[in-house]
N, C-alpha and C positions, 0 to 999 in steps of 0.2 A: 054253856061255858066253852070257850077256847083253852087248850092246851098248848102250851109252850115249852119245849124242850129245851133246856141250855146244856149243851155236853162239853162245851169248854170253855176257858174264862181267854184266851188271847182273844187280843185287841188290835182291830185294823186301823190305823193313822191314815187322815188323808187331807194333806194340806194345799192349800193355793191360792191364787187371787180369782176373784169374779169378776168376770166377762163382760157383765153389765156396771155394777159398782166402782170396781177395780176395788176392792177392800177383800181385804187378806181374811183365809179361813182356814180352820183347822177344828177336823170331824174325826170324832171315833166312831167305829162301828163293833158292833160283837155277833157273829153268826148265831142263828137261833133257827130254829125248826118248829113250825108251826103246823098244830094238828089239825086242817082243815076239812067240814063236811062240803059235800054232792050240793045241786039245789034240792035236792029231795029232803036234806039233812041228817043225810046219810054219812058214816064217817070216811075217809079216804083211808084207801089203806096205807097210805104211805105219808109220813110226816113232809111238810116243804120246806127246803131251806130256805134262808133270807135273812137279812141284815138287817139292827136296829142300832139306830143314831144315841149313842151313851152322853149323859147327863156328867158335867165336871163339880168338883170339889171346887175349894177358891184357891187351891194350888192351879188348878188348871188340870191335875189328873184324872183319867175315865173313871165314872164311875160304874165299875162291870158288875155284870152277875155271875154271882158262884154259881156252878153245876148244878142243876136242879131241874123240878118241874114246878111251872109256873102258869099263870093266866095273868089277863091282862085290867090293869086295876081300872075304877069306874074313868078316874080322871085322864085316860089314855084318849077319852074321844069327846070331839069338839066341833063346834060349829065354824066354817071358814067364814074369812073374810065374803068369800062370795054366797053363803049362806048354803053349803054343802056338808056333809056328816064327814068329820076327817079324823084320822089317828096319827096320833104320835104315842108310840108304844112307849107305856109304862108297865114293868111287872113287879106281879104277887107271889112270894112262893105260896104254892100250895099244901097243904099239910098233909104226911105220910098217914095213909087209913090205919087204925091202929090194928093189931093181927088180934087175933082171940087165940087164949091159951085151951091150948092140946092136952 
């Protein structure tokens, strides 16, 4: 399982025309930190940061994630156009372990 940390819900905007199309676009992104292992699969010690591309309402607003810890859902990976393994991150929250009473 992949971990994914969201520690804040702002939203980065990033609008333009494309260079190749000339067709107008406008991208959210939300920083997340992902907990990645070694090739030994081994864990790192340190979470990575990184950006993922947020999914709109039919207002046209992001749809963010609240603060939390999450993993990433089965439908986040797909087979490309060129018949390659690709992701487009979608997340799960993950559920808090329940404590045992003291």
């Amino acid at each position: 399982m992949i971990r994914i940390s969201v520690k804040s819900t702002e939203v980065r905007n990033q609008r333009g025309k494309a260079k190749v199309s000339g067709k107008d676009y406008d991208l959210n992104f939300q920083t997340v930190y992902v907990h990645t292992h070694d090739r030994t699969g081994k864990l790192n010690p340190y979470p990575e940061k990184t950006e993922i591309i947020l999914e709109k309402n039919e207002q046209g607003a992001a749809l963010f994630y609240p603060e939390g810890e999450y993993t990433l859902a089965p439908e986040s990976f797909y087979v490309s156009r060129n018949g390659d393994l690709a992701l487009q991150p979608k997340l799960v929250k993950l559920n808090p372990k329940p404590q045992s009473a003291s």
